[in-house]
VEXFIDO-457546 format. One line per 8 residues: number of its first residue (from 1); for each residue y, z, x of N, C-alpha, C. Coordinates in steps of 0.02 Angstrom, whole numbers, plus 50000, padded with zeros to 5 digits. Layout:
<pts>
NUM) Y:Z:X:Y:Z:X:Y:Z:X; ...
</pts>
This chain:
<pts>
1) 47612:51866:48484:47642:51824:48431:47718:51831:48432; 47747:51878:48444:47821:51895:48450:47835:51864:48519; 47792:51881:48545:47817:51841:48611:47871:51743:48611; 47782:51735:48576:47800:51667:48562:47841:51644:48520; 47840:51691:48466:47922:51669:48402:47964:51681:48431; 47992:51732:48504:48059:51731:48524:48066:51699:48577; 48018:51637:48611:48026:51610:48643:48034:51509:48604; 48007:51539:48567:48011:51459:48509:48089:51460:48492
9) 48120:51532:48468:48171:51538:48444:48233:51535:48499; 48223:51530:48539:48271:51539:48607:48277:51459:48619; 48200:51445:48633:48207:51360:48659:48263:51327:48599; 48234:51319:48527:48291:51290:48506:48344:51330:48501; 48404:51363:48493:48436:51386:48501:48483:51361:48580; 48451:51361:48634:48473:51310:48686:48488:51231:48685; 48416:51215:48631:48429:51131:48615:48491:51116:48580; 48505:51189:48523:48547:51174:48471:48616:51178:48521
17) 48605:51227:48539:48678:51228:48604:48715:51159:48645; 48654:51143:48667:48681:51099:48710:48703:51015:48663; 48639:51006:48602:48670:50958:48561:48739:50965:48543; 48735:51017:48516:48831:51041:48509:48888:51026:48566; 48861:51057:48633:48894:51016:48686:48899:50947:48691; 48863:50938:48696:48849:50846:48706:48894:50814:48661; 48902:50840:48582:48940:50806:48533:49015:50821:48553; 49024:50887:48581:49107:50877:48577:49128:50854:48652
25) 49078:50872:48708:49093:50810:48772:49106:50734:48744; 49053:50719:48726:49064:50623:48693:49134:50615:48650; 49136:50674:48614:49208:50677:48560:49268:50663:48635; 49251:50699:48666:49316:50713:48694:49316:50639:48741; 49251:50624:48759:49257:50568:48807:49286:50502:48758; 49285:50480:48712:49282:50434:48670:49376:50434:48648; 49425:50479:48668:49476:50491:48647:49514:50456:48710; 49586:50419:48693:49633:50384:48722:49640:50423:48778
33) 49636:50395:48856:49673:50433:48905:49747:50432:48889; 49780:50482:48922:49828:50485:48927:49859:50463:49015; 49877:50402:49008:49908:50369:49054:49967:50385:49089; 49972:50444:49165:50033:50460:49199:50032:50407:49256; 50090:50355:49267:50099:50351:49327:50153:50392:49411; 50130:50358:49456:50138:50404:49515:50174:50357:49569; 50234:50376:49597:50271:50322:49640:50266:50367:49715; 50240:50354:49775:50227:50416:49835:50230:50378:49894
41) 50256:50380:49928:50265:50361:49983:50209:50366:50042; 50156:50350:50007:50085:50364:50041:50090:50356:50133; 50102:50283:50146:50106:50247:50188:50167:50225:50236; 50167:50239:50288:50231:50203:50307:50266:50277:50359; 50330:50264:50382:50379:50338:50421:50376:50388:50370; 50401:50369:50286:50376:50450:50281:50313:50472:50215; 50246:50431:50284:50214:50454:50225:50192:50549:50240; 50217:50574:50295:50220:50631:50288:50255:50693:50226
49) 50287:50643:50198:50316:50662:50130:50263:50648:50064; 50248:50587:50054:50206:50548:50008:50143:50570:50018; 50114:50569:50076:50017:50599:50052:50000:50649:50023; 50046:50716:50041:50013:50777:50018:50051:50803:49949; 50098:50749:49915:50111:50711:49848:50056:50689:49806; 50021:50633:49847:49970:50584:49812:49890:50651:49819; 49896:50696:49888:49838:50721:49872:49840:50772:49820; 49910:50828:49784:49892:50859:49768:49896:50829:49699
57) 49927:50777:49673:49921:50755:49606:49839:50744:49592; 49804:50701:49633:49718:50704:49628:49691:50764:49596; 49721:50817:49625:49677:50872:49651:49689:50906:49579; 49745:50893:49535:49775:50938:49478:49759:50908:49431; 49729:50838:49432:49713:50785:49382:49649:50798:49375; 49609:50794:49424:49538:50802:49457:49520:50876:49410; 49560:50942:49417:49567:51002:49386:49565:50994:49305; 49605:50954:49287:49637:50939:49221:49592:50939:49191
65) 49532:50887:49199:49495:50823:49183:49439:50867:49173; 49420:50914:49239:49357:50939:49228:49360:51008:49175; 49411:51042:49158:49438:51079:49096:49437:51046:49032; 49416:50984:49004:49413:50940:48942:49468:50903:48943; 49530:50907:49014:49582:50870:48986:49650:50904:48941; 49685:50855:48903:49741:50882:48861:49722:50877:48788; 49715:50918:48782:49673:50913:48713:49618:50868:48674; 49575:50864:48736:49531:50823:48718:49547:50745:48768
73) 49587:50729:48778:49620:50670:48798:49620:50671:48887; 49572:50635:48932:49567:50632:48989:49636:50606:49026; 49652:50652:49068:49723:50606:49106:49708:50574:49138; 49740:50495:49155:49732:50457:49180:49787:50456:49248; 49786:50446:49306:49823:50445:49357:49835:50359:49366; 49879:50333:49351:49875:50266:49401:49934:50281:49452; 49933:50267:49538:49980:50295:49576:49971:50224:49616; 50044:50191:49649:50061:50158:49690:50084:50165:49740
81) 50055:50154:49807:50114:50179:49864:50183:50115:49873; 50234:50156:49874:50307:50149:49880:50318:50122:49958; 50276:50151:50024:50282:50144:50065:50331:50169:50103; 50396:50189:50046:50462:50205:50050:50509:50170:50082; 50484:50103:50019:50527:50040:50027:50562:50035:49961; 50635:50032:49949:50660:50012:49889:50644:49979:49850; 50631:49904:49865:50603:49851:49853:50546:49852:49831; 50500:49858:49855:50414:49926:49842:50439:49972:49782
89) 50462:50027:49777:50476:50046:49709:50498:50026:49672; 50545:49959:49668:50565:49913:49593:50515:49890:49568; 50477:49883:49631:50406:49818:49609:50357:49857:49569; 50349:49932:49581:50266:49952:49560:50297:49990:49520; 50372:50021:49483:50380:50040:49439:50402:49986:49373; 50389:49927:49402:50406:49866:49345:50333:49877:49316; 50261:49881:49358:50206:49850:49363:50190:49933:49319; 50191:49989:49303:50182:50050:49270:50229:50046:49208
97) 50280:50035:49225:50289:50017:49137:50279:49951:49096; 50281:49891:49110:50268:49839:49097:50190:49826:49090; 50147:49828:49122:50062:49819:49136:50045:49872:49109; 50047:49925:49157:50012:50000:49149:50024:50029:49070; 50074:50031:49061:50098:50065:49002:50102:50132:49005; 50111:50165:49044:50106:50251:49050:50156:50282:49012; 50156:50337:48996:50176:50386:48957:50252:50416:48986; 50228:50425:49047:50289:50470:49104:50280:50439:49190
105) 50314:50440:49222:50310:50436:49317:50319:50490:49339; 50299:50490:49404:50307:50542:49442:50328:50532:49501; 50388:50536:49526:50414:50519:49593:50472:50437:49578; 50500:50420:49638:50456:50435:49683:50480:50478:49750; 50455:50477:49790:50467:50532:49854:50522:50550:49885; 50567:50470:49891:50622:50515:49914:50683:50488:49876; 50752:50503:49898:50810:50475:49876:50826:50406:49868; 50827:50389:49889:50847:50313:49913:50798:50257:49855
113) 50725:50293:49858:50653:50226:49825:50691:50257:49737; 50716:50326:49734:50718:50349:49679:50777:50324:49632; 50835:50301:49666:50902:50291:49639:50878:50218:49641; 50840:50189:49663:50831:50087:49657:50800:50102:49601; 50764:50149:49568:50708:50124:49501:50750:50148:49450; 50803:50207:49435:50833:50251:49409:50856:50208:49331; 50874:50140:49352:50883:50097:49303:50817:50069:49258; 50765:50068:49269:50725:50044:49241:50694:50105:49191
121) 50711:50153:49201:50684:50222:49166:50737:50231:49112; 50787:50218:49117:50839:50220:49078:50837:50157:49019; 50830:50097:49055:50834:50027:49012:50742:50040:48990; 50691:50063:48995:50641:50084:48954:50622:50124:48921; 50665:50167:48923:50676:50239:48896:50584:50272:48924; 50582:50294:48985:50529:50322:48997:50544:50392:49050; 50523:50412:49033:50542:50496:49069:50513:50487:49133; 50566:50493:49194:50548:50502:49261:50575:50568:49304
129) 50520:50599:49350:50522:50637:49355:50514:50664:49448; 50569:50650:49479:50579:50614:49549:50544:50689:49589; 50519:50655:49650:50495:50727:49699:50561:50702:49756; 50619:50676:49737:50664:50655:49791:50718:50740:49761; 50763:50736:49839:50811:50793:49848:50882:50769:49809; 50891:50736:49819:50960:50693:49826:51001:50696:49758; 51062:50736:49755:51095:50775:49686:51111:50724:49637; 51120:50672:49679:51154:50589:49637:51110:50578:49576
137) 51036:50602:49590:50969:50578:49555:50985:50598:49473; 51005:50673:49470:51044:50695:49426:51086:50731:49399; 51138:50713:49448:51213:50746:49434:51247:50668:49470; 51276:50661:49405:51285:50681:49327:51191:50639:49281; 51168:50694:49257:51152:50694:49197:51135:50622:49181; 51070:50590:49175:51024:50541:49156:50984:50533:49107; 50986:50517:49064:50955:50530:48997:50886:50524:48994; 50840:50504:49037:50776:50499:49042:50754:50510:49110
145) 50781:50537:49157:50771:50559:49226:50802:50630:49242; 50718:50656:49280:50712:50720:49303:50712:50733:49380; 50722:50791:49417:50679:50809:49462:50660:50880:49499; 50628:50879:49527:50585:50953:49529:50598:50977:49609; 50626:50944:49647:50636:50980:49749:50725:50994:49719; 50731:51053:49743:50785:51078:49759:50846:51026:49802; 50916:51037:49774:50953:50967:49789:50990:50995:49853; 51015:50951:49881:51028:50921:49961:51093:50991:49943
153) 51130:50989:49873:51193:51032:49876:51167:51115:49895; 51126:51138:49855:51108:51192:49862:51063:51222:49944; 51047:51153:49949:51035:51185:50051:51081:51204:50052; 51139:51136:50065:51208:51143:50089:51219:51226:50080; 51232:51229:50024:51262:51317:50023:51239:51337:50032; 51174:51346:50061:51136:51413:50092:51161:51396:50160; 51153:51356:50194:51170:51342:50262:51263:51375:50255; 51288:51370:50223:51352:51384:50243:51360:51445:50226
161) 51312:51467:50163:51322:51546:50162:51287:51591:50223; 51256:51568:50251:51203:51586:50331:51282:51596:50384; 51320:51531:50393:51354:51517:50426:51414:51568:50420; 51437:51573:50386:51487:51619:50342:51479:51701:50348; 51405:51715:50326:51405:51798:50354:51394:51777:50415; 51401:51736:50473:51400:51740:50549:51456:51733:50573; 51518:51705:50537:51573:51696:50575:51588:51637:50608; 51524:51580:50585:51542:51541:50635:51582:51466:50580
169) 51632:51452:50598:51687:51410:50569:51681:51345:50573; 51664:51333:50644:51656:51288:50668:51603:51236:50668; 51607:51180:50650:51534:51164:50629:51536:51082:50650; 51478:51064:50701:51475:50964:50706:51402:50962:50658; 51442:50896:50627:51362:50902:50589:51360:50822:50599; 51268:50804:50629:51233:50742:50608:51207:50712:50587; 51181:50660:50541:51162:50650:50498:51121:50582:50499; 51062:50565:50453:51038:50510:50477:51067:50452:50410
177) 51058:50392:50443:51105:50337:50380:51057:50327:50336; 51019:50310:50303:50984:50318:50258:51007:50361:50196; 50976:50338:50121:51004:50374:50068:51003:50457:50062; 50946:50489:50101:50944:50566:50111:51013:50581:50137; 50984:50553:50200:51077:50585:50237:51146:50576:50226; 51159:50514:50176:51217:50510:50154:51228:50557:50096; 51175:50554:50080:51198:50626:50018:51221:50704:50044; 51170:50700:50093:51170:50767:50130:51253:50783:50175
185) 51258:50724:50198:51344:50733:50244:51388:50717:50195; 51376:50693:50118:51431:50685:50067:51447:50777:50055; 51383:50807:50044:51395:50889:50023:51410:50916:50072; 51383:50901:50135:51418:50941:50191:51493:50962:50191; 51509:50876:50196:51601:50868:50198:51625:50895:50138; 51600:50874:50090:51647:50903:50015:51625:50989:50011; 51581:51025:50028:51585:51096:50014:51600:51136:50099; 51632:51095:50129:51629:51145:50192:51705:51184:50178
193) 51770:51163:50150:51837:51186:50135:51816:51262:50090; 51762:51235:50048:51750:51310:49992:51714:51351:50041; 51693:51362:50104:51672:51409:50126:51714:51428:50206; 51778:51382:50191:51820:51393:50261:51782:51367:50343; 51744:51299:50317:51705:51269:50370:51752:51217:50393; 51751:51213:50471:51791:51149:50487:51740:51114:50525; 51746:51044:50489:51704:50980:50535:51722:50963:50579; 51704:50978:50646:51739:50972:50692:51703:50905:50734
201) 51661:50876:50718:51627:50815:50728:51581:50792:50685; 51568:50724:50665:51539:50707:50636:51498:50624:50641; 51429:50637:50654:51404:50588:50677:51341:50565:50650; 51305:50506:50674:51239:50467:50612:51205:50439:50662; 51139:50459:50641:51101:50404:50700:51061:50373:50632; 51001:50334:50668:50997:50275:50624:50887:50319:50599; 50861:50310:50566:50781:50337:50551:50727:50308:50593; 50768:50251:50640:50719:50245:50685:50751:50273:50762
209) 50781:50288:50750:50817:50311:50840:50782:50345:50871; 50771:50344:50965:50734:50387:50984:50784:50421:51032; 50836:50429:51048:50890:50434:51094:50960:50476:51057; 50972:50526:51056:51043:50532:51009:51078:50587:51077; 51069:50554:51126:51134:50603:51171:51180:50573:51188; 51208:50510:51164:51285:50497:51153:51322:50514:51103; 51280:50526:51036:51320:50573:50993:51337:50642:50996; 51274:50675:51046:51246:50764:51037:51326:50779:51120
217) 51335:50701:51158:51386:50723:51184:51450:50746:51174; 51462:50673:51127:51533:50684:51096:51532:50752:51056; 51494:50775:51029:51492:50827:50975:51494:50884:51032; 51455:50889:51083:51468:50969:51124:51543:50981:51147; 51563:50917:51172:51660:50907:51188:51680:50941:51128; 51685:50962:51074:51721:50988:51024:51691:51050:51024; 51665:51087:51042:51632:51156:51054:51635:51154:50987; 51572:51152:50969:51559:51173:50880:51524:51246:50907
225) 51536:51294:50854:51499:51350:50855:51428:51331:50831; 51433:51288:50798:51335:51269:50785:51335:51189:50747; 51278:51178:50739:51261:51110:50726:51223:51094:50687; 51239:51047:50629:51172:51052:50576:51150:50979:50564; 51095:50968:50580:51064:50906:50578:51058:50879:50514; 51038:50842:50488:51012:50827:50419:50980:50741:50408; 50911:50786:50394:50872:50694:50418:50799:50703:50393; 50734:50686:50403:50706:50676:50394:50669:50664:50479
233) 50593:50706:50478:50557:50659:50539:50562:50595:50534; 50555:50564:50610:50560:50599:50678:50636:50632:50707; 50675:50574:50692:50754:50595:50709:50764:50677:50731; 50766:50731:50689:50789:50800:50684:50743:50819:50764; 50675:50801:50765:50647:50839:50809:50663:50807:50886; 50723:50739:50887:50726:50697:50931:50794:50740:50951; 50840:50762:50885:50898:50800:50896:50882:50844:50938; 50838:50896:50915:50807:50964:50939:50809:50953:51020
241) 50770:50896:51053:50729:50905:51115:50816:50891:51154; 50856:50826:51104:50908:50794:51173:50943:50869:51170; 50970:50926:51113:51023:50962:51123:50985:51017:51177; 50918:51024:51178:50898:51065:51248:50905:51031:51297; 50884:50968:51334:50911:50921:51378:50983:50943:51402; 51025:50948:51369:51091:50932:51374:51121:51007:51381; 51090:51040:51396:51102:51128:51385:51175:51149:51323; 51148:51123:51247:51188:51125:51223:51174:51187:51157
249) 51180:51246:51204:51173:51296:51170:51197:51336:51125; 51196:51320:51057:51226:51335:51002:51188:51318:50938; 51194:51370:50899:51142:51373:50818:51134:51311:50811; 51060:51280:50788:51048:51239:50787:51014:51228:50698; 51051:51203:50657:51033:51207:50590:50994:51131:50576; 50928:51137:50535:50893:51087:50515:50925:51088:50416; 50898:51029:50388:50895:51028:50331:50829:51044:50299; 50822:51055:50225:50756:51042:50193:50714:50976:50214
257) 50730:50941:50260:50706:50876:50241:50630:50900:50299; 50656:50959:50339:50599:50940:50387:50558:51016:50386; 50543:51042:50332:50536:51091:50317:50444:51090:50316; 50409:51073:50365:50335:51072:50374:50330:51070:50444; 50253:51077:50465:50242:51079:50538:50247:51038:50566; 50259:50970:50547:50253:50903:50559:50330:50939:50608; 50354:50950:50605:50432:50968:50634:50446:50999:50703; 50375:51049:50683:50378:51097:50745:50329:51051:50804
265) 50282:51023:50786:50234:50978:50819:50270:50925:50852; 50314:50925:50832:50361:50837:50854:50417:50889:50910; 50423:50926:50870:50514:50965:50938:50472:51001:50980; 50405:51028:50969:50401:51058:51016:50438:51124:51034; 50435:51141:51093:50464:51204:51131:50534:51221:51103; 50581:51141:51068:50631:51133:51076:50631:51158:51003; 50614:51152:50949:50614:51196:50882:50638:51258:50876; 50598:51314:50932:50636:51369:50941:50704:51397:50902
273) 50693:51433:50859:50744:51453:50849:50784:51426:50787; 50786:51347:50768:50783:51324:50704:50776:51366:50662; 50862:51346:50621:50846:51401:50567:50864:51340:50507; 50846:51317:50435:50844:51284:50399:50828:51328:50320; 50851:51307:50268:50817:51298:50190:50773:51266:50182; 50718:51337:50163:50648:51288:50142:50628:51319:50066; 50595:51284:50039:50560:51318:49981:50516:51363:50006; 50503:51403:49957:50489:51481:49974:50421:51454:49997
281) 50372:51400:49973:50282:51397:50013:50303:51401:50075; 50334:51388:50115:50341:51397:50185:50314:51447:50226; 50311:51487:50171:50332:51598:50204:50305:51603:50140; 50260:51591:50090:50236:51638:50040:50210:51693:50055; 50172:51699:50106:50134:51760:50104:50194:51810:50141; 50231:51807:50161:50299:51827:50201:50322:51853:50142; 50333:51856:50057:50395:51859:50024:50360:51913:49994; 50426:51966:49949:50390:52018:49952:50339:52017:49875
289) 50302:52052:49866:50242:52047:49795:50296:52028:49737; 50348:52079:49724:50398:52062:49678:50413:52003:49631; 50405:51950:49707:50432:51876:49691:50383:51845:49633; 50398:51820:49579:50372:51793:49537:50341:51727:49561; 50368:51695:49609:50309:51630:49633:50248:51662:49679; 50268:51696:49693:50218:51723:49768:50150:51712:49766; 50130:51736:49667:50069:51727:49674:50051:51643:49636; 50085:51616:49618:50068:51541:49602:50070:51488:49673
297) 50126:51522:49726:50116:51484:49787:50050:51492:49828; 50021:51555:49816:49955:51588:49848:49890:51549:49827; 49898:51525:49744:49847:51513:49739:49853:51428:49749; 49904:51407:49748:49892:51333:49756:49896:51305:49833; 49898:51351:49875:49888:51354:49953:49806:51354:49936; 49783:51394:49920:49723:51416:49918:49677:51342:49893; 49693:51327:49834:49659:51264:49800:49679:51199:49878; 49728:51191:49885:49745:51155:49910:49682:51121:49988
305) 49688:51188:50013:49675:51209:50080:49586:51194:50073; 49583:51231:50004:49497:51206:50003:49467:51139:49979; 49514:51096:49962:49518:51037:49955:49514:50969:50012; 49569:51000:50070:49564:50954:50125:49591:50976:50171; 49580:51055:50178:49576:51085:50237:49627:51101:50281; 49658:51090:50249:49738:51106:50294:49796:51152:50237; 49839:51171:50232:49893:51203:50221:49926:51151:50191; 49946:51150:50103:50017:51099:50104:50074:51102:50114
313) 50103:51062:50157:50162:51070:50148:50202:51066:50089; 50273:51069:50100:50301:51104:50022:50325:51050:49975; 50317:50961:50010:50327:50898:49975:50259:50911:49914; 50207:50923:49945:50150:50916:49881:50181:50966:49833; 50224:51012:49830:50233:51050:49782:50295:51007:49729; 50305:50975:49729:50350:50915:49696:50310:50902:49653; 50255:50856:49691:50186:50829:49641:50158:50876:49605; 50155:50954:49597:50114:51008:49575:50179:51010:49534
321) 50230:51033:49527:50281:51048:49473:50277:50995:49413; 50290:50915:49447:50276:50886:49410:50242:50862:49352; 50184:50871:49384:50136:50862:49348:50104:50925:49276; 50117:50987:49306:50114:51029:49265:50160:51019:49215; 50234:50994:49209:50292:51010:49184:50253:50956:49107; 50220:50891:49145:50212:50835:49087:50131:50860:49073; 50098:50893:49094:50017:50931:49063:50060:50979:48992; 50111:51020:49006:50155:51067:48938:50185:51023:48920
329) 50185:50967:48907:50250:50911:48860:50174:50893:48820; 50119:50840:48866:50093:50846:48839:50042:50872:48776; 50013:50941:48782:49979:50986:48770:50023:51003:48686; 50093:51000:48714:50126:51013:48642:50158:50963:48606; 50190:50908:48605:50200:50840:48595:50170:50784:48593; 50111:50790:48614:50079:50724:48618:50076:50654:48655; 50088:50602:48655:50095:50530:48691:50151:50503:48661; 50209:50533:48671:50261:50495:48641:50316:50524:48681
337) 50323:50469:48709:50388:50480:48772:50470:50508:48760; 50474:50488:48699:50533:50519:48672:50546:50612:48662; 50472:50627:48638:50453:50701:48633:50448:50731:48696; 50431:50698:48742:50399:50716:48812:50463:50721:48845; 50514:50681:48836:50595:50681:48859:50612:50745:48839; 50631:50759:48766:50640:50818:48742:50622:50880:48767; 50554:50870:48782:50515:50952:48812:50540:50964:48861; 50533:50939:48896:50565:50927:48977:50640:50938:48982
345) 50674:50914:48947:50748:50930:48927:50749:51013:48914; 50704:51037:48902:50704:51097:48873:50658:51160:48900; 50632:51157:48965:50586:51193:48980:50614:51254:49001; 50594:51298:48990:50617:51380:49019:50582:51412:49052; 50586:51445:49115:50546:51483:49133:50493:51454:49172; 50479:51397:49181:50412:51379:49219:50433:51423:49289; 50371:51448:49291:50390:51484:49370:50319:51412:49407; 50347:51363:49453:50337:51325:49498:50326:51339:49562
353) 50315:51278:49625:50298:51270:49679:50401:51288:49709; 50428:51238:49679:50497:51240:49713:50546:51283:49690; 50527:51317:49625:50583:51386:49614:50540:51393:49533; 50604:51421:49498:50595:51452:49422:50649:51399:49393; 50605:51358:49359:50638:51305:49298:50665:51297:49249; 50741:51296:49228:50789:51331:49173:50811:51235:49173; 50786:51213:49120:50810:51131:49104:50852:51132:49073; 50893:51096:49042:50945:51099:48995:50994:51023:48983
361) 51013:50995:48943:51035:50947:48919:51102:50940:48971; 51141:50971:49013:51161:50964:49068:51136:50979:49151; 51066:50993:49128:51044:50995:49210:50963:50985:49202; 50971:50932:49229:50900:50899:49243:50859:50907:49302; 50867:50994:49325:50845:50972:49392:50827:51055:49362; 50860:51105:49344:50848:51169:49327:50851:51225:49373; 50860:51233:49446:50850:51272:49473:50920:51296:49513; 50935:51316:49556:50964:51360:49588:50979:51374:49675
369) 51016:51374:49696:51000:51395:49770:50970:51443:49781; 50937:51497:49724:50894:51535:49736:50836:51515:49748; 50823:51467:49746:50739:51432:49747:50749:51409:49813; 50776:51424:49872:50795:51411:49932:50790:51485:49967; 50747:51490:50018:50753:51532:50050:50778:51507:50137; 50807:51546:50194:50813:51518:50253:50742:51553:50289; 50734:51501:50333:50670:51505:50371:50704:51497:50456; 50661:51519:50495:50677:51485:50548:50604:51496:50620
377) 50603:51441:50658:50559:51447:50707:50557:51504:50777; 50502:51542:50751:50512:51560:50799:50415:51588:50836; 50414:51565:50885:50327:51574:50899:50301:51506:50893; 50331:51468:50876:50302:51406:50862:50284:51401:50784; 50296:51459:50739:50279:51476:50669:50373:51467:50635; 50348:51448:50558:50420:51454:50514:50405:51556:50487; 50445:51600:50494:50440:51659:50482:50521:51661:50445; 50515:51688:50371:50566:51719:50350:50637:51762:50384
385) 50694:51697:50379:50746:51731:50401:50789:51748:50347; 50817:51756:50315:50851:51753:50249:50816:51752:50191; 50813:51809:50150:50800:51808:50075:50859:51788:50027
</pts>
């Protein structure tokens, strides 16, 4: 008889359980998504930048969603590929605030798609929140525009502080024409005097070039003590192969822009030795326990990797900052873009994919050349050269 009363008493007790579930699942399902859109360069030369953007936002939304969401409130992803066409990002960030109606953006990927929309975030007052490098994005200071990758200036000074404890003065630097690289050879030229650097050549190839040994010539005639590229695949790894061709042996400096394997796979043999600023995922497991990202880079390698099987590179960590930064705007502010500006204006401390996040009503970007470590090839692997 006890048997059966504590088995009568168990069954309901499970029924009662799960009715209870059921009511606050439906509660929660029945509540307004919360609408983020996503600008990524999925498709196109650099969708090597844009996919593992678009995959890890899935993957954190996908996470979000199956946790109940933001307080009850399912996030909604709508994402457009950019293609990483200017033109393409006026169009699908007209079509997210105008149609979509979203809350916040995310991206888009690089410099150039990011400074064409920059106006429409401003004239809608909607908080954007760029995975592009490029310091212009915000400095000076944008009243509704963010971004989360470490800026083209702060390579710069790691590369010249590298250069500087080496002695070497002398410097040709190339650059690709496109909006990355003009930013990148604007900081070159303007901070090379503060570290006693002389440009001793200076040259541009174009994002589709396959050929750059009429520039890598003129530039060896000036005996530069070293050389710093700054570009985006393919170009850098086209640099790499002509300055071995040409036995033009001297430090060979990359930018952040090519800071994944996609880099070493393309130069080949000729990578060797590449030394560049990368965000610390590069070398996480390389940095010492100490480091306060070490173990947030560990585990989102980890999620990542069991997701679609590969390693992300350190562009998806743009999309992962991001998105977390507007999950805490949300969570505490609600659906109101003005509040969501504010939070974000104000975040402290996020320890992130691309550094430790200190926001502030003059810096919309929050981080540091400390969120830059130097890397360089060697084995065919990126291994920690500079802490």
């Amino acid at each position: 008889m006890r048997s059966y009363v504590y088995r009568v008493g168990l069954f309901l007790f499970i029924f009662l359980c799960l009715i209870v579930f059921s009511g606050i699942n439906s509660f929660a399902q029945d509540k307004e998504p919360y609408k983020i859109g996503a600008l990524f360069s999925i498709t196109g030369r650099t969708s090597f930048i844009g996919e593992p953007e678009k995959n890890t936002a899935l993957m954190i939304v996908k996470e979000i969603n199956a946790h109940g969401g933001i307080n009850g409130h399912p996030l909604k992803l709508i994402m457009y590929d950019t293609e990483g066409q200017e033109q393409n990002a006026v169009a699908k960030i007209s079509r997210l605030i105008l149609r979509d109606h979203v809350l916040a953006i995310i991206g888009p990927s690089l410099t150039g798609t990011t400074m064409a929309v920059i106006t429409f975030a401003q004239r809608y007052h909607i908080p954007l929140i760029s995975c592009a490098a490029g310091v212009a994005i915000t400095h000076p200071t944008k009243y509704w525009v963010f971004k989360v990758p470490q800026t083209d200036e702060m390579a710069v000074r790691k590369i010249y502080q590298d250069l500087d404890r080496r002695g070497l003065k002398r410097v040709a630097i190339i650059t690709v024409s496109v909006a990355f690289g003009r930013s990148g050879r604007k900081q070159l030229l303007r901070l090379a005097p503060e570290y006693g650097i002389k440009i001793v050549a200076d040259e541009t190839f174009g994002p589709k070039d396959f050929d750059m040994t009429p520039q890598l010539t003129r530039m060896k005639a000036t005996h530069p003590q070293a050389v710093i590229c700054w570009g985006t695949n393919p170009g850098p790894a086209v640099v790499a192969k002509n300055m071995k061709q040409l036995d033009f042996n001297v430090p060979l400096y990359m930018s952040h822009g090519v800071a994944s394997e996609r880099f070493i796979q393309l130069a080949g043999k000729a990578a060797e030795g590449v030394i560049l600023p990368a965000g610390k995922i590069l070398v996480a497991d390389q940095l010492p326990n100490s480091d306060p990202q070490k173990k947030v880079l560990l585990s989102y390698i980890k999620d990542y990797k069991a997701h679609y099987g590969t390693v992300p590179p350190c562009f998806g960590g743009h999309a992962y900052d991001a998105l977390y930064m507007l999950k805490m705007a949300l969570e505490k502010v609600g659906p109101d873009r003005a509040k969501i500006r504010d939070y974000l204006e104000n975040i402290k401390g996020f320890v992130g994919i691309d550094g430790i996040f200190n926001m502030s009503p003059t810096d919309h970007n929050g981080l540091t050349e400390k969120a830059f470590v130097m890397v360089q090839v060697r084995h065919g692997r990126f291994v920690l050269y500079h802490y």
